[in-house]
N, C-alpha and C positions, 0 to 999 in steps of 0.2 A: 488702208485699213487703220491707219493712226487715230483719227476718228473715233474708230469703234474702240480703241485701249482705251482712252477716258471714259464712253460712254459705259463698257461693261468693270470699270475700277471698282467702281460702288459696287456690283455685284461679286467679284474677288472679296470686297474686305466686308462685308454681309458674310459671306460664307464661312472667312476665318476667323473671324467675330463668334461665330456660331461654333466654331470648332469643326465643320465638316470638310472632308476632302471632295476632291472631284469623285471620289470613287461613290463616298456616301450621297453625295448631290445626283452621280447617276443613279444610284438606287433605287433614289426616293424616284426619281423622274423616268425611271423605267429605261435608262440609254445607258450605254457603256460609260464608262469614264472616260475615252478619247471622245467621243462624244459630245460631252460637256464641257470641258477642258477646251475643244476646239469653241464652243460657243462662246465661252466666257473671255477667251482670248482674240475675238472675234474673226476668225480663220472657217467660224461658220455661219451660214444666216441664222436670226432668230424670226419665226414665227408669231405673230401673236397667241395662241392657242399654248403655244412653249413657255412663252413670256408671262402669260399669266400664272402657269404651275407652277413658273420658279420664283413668282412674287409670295403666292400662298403657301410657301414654306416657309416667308418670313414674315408673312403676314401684311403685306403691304401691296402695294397697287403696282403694276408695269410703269406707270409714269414715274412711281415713287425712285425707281431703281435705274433707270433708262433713261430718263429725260433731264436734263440739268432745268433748273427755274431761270427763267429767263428775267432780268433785272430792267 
């Protein structure tokens, strides 16, 4: 799962950027905060359907948050 810590870092500093905790990120996304916390530390799978609601909190696309740009 090494992998997924870089893939979901961006979405970590997105959210403390924003000032929200995992508790407020569950809120909005209707999950508990272990929850989220596990998704974000990727200890859980993400969904596309998931992926999208937690792009449109920041206003941004699932690729924008999840995909590095490949050079």
């Amino acid at each position: 799962m090494k992998s997924n810590n870089k893939k979901f870092k961006k979405l970590r500093e997105l959210r403390k950027k924003r000032g929200y905790t995992c508790k407020n990120m569950g809120e909005m996304l209707n999950l508990c905060p272990t929850h989220y916390w596990q998704i974000e530390n990727g200890k859980r799978g993400l969904y596309y359907a998931m992926a999208k609601k937690i792009a449109n909190i920041f206003n941004l696309t699932p690729d924008e948050i999840f995909y590095d740009e490949v050079n």
